[in-house]
C-alpha positions as CSV (number, residue, x, y, z in Angstrom):
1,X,-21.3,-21.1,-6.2
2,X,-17.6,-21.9,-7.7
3,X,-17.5,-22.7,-11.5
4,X,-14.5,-24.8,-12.1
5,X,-13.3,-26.2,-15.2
6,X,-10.3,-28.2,-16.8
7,X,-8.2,-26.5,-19.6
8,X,-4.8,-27.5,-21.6
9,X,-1.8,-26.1,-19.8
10,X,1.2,-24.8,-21.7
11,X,4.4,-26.7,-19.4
12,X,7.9,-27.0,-19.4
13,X,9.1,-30.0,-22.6
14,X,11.3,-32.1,-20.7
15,X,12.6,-33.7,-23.7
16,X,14.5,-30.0,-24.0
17,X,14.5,-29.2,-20.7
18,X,16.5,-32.1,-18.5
19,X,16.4,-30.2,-15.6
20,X,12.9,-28.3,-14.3
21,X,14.9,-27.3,-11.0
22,X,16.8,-25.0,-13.0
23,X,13.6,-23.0,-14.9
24,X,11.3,-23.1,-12.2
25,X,11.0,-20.6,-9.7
26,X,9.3,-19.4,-6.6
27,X,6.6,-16.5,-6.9
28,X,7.4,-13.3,-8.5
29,X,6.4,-11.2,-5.4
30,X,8.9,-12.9,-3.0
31,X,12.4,-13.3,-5.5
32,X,14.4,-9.9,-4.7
33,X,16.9,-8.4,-7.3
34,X,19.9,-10.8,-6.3
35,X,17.9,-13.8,-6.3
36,X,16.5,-12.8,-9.9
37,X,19.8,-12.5,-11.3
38,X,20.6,-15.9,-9.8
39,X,17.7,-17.6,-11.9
40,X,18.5,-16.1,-14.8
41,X,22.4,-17.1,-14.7
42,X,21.0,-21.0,-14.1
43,X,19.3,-21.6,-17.2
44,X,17.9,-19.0,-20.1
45,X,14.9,-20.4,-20.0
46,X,14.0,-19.4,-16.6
47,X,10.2,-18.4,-15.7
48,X,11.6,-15.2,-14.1
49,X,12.2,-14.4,-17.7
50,X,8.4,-14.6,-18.0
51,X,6.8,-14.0,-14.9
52,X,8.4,-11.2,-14.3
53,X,9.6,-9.3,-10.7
54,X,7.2,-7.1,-9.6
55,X,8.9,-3.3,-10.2
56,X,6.1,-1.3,-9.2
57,X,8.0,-0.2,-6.1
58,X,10.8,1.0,-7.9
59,X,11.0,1.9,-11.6
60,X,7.6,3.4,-12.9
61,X,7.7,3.0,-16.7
62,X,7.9,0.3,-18.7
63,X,11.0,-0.4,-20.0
64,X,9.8,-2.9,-22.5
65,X,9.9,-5.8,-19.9
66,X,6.8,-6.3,-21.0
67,X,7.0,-7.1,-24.3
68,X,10.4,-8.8,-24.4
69,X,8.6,-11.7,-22.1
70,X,5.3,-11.8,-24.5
71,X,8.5,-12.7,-27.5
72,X,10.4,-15.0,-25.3
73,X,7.0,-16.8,-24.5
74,X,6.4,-17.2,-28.2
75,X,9.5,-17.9,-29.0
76,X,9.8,-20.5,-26.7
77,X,6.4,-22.1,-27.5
78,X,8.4,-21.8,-31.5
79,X,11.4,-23.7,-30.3
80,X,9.2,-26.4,-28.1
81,X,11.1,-25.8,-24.7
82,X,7.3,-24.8,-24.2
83,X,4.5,-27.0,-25.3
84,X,0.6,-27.2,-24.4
85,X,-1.5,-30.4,-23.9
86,X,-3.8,-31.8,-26.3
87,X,-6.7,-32.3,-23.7
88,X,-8.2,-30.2,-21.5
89,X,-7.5,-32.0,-18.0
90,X,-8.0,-30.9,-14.2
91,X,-4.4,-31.0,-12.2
92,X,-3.6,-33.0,-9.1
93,X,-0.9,-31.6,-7.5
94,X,1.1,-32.9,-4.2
95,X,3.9,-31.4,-2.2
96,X,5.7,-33.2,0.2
97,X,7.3,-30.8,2.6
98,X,9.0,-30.5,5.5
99,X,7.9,-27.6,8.3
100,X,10.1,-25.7,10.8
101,X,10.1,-28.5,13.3
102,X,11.2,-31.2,11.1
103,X,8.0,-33.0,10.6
104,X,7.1,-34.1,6.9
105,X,3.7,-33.4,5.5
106,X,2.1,-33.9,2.4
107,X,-0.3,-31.5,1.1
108,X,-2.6,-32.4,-1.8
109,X,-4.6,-30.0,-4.0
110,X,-5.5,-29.5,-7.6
111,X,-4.7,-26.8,-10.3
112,X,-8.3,-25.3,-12.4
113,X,-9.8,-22.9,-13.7
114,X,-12.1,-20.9,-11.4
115,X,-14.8,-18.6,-12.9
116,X,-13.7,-15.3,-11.5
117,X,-16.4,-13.1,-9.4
118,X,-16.5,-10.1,-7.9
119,X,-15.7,-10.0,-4.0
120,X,-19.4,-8.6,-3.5
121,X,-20.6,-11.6,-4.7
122,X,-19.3,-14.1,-1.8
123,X,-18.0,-16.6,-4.2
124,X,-14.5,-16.0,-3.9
125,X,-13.9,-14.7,-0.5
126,X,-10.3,-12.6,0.3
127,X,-8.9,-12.1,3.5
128,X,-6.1,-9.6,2.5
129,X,-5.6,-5.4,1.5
130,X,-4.1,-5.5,-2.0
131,X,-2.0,-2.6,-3.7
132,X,-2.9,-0.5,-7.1
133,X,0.9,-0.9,-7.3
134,X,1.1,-4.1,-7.8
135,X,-1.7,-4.8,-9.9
136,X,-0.7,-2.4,-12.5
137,X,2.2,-4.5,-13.1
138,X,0.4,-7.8,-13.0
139,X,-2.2,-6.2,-15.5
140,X,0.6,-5.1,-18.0
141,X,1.7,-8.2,-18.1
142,X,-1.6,-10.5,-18.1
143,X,-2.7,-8.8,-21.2
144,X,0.8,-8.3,-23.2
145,X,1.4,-11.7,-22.9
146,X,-2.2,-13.0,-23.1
147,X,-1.5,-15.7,-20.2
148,X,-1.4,-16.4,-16.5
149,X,1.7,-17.4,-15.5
150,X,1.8,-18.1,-11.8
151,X,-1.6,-19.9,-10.0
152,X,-3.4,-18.3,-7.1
153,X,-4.0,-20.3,-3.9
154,X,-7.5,-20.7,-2.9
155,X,-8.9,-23.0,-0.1
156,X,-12.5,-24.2,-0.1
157,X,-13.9,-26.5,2.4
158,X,-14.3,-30.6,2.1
159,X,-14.5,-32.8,4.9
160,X,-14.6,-35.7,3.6
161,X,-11.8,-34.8,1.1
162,X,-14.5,-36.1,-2.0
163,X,-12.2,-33.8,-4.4
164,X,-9.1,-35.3,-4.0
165,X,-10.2,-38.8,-4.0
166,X,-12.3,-38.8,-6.8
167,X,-9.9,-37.6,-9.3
168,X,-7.2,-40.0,-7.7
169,X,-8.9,-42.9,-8.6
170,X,-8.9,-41.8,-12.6
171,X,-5.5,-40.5,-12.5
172,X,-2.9,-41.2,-14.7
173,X,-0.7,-44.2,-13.6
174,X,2.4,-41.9,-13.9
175,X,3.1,-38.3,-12.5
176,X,4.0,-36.3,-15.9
177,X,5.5,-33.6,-14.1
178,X,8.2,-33.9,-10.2
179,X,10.3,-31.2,-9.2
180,X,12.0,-30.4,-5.9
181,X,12.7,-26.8,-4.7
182,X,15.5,-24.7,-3.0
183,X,13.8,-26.1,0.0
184,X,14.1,-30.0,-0.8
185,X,10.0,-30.0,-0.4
186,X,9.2,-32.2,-3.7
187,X,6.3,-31.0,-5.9
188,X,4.8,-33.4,-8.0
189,X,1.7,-33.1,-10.9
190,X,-0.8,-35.9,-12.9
191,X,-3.1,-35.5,-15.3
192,X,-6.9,-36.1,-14.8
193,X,-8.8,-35.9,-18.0
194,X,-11.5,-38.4,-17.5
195,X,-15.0,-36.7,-18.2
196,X,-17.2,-38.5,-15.5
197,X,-14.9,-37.6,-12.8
198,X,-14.2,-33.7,-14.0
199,X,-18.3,-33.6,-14.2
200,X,-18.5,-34.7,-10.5
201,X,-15.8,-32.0,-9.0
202,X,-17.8,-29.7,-11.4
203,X,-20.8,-30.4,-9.7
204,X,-19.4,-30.4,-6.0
205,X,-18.2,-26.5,-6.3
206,X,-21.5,-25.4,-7.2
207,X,-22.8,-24.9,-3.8
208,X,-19.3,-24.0,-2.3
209,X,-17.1,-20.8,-2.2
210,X,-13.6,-20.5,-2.2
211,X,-11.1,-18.7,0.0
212,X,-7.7,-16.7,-1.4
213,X,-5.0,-18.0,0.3
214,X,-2.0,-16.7,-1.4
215,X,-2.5,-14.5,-4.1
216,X,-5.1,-11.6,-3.7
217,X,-3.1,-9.1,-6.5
218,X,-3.4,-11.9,-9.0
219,X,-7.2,-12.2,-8.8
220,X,-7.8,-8.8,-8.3
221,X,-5.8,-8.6,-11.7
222,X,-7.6,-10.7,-13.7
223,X,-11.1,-9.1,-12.5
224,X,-9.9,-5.9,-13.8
225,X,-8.5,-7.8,-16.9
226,X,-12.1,-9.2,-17.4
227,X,-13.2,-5.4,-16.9
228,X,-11.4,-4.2,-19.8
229,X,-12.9,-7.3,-21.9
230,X,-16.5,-6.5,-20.9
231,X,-15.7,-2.6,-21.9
232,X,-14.6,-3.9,-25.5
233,X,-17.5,-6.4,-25.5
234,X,-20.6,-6.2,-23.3
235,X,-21.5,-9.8,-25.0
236,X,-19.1,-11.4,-23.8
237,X,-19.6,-14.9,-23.4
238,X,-19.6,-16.9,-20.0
239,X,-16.8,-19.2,-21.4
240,X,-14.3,-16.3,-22.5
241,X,-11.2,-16.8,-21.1
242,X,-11.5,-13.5,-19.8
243,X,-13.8,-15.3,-16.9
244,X,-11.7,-17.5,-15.6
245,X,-8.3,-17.6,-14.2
246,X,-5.9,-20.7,-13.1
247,X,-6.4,-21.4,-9.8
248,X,-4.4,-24.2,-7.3
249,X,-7.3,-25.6,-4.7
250,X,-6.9,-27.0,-1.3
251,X,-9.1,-28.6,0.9
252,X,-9.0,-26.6,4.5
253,X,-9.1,-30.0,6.3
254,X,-6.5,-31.4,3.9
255,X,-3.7,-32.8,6.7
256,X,-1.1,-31.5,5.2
257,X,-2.6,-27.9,4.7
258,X,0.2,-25.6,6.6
259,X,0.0,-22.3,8.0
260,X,2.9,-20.6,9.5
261,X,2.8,-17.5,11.6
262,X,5.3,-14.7,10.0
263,X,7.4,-12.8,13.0
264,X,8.2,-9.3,13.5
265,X,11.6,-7.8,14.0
266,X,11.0,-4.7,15.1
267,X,14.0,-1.8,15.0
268,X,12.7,0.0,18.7
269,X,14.1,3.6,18.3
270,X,16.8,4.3,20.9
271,X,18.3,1.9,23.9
272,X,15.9,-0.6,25.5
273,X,16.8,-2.8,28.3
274,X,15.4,-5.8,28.6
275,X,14.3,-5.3,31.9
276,X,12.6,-2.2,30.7
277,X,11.1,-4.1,28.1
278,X,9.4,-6.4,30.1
279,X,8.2,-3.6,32.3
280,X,6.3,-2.2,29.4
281,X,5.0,-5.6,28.7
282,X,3.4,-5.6,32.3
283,X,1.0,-2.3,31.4
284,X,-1.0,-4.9,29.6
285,X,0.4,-8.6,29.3
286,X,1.7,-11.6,32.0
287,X,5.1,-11.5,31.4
288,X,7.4,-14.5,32.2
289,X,11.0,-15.0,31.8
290,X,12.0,-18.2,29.1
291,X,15.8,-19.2,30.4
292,X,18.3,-21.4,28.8
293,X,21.7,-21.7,27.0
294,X,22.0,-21.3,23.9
295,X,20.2,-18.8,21.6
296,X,18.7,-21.1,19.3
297,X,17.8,-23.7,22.6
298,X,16.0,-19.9,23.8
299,X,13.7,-19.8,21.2
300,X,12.2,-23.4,20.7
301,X,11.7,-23.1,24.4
302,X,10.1,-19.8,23.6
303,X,7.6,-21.4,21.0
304,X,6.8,-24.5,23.2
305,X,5.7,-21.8,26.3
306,X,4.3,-20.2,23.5
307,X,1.8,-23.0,22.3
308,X,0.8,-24.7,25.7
309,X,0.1,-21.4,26.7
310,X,-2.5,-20.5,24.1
311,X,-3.4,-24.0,24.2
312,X,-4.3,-24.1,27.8
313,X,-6.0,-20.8,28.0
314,X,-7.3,-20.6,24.4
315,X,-5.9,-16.9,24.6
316,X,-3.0,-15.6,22.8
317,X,0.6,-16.1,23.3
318,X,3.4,-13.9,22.1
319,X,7.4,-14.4,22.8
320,X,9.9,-11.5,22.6
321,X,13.5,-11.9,21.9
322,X,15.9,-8.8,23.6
323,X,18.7,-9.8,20.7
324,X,21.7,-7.3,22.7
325,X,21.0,-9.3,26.2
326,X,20.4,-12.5,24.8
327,X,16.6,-12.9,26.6
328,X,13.6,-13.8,25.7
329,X,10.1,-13.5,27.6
330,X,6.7,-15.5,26.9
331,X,3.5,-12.9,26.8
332,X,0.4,-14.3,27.5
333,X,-3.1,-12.5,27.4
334,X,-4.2,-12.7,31.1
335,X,-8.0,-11.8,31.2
336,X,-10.4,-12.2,28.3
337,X,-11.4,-8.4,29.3
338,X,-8.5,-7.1,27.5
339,X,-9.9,-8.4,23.6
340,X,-13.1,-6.5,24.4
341,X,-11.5,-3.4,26.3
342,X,-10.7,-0.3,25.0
343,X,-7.6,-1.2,22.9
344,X,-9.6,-3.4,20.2
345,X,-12.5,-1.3,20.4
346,X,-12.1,0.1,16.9
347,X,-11.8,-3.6,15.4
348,X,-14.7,-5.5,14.3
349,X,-15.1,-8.5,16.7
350,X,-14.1,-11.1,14.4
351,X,-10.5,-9.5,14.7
352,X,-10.1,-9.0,18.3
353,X,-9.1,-12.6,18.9
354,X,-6.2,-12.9,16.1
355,X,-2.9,-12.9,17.7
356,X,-1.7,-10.4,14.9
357,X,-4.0,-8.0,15.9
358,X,-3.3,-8.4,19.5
359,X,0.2,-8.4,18.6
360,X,-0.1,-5.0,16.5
361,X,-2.9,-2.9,18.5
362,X,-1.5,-4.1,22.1
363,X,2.0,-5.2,21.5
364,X,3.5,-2.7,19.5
365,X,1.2,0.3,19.4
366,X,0.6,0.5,23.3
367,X,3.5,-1.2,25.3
368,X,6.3,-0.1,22.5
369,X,4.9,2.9,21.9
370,X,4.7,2.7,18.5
371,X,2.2,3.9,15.9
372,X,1.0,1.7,12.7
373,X,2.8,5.5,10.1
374,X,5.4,5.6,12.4
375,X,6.3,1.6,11.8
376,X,5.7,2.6,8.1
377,X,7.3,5.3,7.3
378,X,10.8,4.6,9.1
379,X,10.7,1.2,8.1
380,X,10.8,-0.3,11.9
381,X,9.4,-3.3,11.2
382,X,10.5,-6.5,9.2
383,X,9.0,-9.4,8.2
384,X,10.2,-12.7,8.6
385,X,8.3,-16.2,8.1
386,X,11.8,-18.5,9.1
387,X,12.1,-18.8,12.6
388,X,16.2,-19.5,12.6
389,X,16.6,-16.6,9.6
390,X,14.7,-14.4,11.9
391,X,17.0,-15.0,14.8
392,X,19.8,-14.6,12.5
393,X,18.8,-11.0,11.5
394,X,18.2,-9.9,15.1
395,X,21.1,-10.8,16.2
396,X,23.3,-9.0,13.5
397,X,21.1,-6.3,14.4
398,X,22.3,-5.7,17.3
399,X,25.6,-5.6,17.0
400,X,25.2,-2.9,14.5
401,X,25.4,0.3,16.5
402,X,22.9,2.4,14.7
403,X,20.6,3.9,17.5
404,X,17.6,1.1,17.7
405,X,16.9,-2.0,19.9
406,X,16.3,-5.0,18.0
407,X,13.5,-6.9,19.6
408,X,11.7,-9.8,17.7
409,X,8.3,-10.6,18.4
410,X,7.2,-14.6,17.4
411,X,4.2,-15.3,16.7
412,X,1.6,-18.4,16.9
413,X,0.1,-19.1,13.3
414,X,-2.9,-17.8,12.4
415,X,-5.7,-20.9,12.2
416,X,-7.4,-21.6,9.0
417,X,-11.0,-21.5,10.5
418,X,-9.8,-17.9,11.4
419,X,-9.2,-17.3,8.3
420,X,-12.4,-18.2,6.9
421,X,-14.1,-16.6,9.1
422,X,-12.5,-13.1,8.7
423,X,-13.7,-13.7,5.0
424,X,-16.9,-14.8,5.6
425,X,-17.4,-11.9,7.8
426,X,-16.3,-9.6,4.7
427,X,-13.3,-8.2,7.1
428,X,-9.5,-8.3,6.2
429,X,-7.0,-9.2,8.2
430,X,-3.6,-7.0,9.0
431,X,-0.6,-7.4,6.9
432,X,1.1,-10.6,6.9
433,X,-1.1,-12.2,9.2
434,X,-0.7,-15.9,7.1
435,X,1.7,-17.5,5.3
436,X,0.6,-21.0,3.8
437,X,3.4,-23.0,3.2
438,X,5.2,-24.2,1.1
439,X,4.9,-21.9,-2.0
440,X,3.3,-22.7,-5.1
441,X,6.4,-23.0,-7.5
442,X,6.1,-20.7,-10.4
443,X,5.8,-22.2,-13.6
444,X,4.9,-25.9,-13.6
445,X,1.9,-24.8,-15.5
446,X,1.0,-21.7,-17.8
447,X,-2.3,-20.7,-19.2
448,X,-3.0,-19.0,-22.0
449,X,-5.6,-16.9,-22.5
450,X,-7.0,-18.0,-26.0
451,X,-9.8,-20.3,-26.1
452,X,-13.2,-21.1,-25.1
453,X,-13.8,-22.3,-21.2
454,X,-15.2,-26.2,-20.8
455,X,-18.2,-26.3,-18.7
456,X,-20.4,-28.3,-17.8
């Protein structure tokens, strides 16, 4: 079902650029105001300069943003700190990474072009709510700039991992492109521009779909981009670059494919106990005390409870940290009954089994009392994907006098057959229900949107 295609990126020249750490830079939706400023102190040539923050939550009207990164791009391309590759080629792309644990992984995907399709059709399948917000801003700057700066994620399935190792055995002898992030994971990028093989992966996504991972506002960006060209031309033809957009793909069964759960620190509204905590837990949850020394020593014993649990009764497993008393607690779901009852039974079934729903519908909304505006509109909940910056943030919390109870809520992560099968099923999951790590790094490869599409 998937078109794919190779196409000539537009990438960093390192012959002007002796340093790619200092240019290239996480996604735009995660880099906050200080951290912005930061990249553009290190080098002038730094992608936040092109893929620009997202503003939509704060300033409204464009302050020419837009059009000062559409001349820096040219400029750059001008100067050759930017140039583009003579042939069109199909991307491998391996990060070796390190999780929360301290186990090292290596993840292996390639970077496309995928022939965009509306969700109705079932081609390209999302799991996650996107915001008009956001894709104003991502639109503004897709079509001053003519180019796709940052890749979406997508995941698509292959068993026998016949993607990966049929381009690695025409690839070139020599990475072109190694970089290692903030978080010493190492990204590293050859070239694959050898016909036969390109043909082959062609063929294999015919009869497959893929599955948005990370980066639902970008695609539904460029579908509305390709919207806008079908206005101006009804004609258009199947290889305009209108319709297709740069896409990173993983294979689900890839080993080193990562998905970590993202935690909740929730700011309870007044003075909690944490015995009076765990007697709310009891209304609907096993509740079990998790002693030991030190904080940190608390919450890995937390997550171990946390997994053997789940993994012995296939049901879900929360902890809960009462940062002011230093205790945690392990919740486990006791009976089966309870994701059928009468506290899911608004949620399609496919839900009712995702620990972020339990955690949300059960957790929070029944035992804490609080409701899904509520969290919202105060702002009671933040969300937090490292477990040791989570425990950090609680525990400043509470010492800050300021009428709430800190209370952190960990999470299991979400598994990637879950996730393809709240897409299949059409459904969306809640908010920050995955977080596939690491990140794609932000500029390793541009596209512009300017020529004709290779197909087969």
């Amino acid at each position: 079902m998937a078109a794919v295609a190779p196409f000539r990126a537009v990438r960093y020249n390192q012959e002007k650029i002796a340093r790619l750490e200092d240019v290239i830079t996480p996604p735009y939706d995660i880099i906050s105001a200080r951290d912005g400023e930061k990249l553009r102190q290190k080098n002038p040539y730094s992608m936040i300069n092109l893929d620009l923050r997202n503003t939509s939550q704060g300033e409204t009207e464009d302050d020419g943003r837009y059009l000062q990164a559409r001349d820096r791009f040219a400029t750059w391309q001008d100067e050759a700190v930017l140039i583009r590759d003579a042939q069109p080629a199909i991307y491998l792309y391996a990060t070796d990474y390190t999780i929360p644990g301290g186990r090292r992984l290596t993840r292996k995907g390639i970077v496309c072009l995928v022939g965009l399709a509306e969700f109705s059709e079932g081609i390209v399948r999302p799991h996650e709510k996107t915001f008009a917000g956001v894709i104003g801003d991502r639109l503004k700057l897709m079509e001053t700039c003519s180019a796709q700066f940052s890749k979406i994620f997508s995941i698509y399935s292959d068993p026998q991992q016949e993607v990966i190792r049929t381009l690695e055995q025409v690839q070139e002898s020599k990475a072109f492109l190694q970089v290692t992030d903030g978080n010493a994971n190492t990204h590293t990028l050859w070239r694959v521009t050898d016909a036969a093989a390109i043909a082959k992966v062609q063929r294999f996504f015919v009869d497959k779909p893929v599955y948005i991972a990370d980066g639902h506002h970008r695609y539904t960006t460029a579908l509305e981009y390709r919207r806008r060209a079908l206005a101006a031309n009804p004609a258009l033809p199947i290889d305009h670059p209108s319709n297709f957009i740069m896409m990173y793909l993983c294979g689900c069964e890839d080993p080193g494919l990562s998905v970590l759960p993202t935690h909740r620190l929730v700011r309870w509204p007044g003075a909690m106990s944490a015995d009076q905590l765990a007697d709310r837990m009891r209304q609907h949850l096993l509740v079990e005390e998790v002693r030991n020394s030190s904080r940190e020593s608390l919450i890995a014993e937390t997550f171990n409870r946390m997994d053997e649990a789940a993994a012995d009764s296939g049901l879900p497993a929360f902890g809960v940290y009462h940062a002011g008393e230093n205790r945690a607690f392990l919740l486990v779901v006791q009976d089966a009954a309870l994701i059928s009852g009468p506290l899911l039974a608004d949620k399609p079934a496919v839900l009712r089994d995702l620990d972020v729903v339990l955690l949300s519908e059960v957790l929070i909304s029944h035992c804490l009392g609080l409701s899904h505006e509520q969290c919202a509109t105060s702002k009671l909940i933040s969300y937090l994907s490292d477990p040791d910056e989570a425990l950090d943030a609680a525990v400043k919390q509470s010492v800050v006098e300021d009428g709430h109870t800190p209370l952190l809520l960990l999470l299991n992560p979400t598994k990637v057959a879950q996730v393809l099968k709240v897409a299949d099923s059409g459904n969306i999951m809640p908010h920050k229900s995955t977080f596939f790590y690491p990140k794609l790094l932000t500029g390793l490869l541009i596209r512009k949107l300017d020529e004709a599409v290779g197909l087969l």
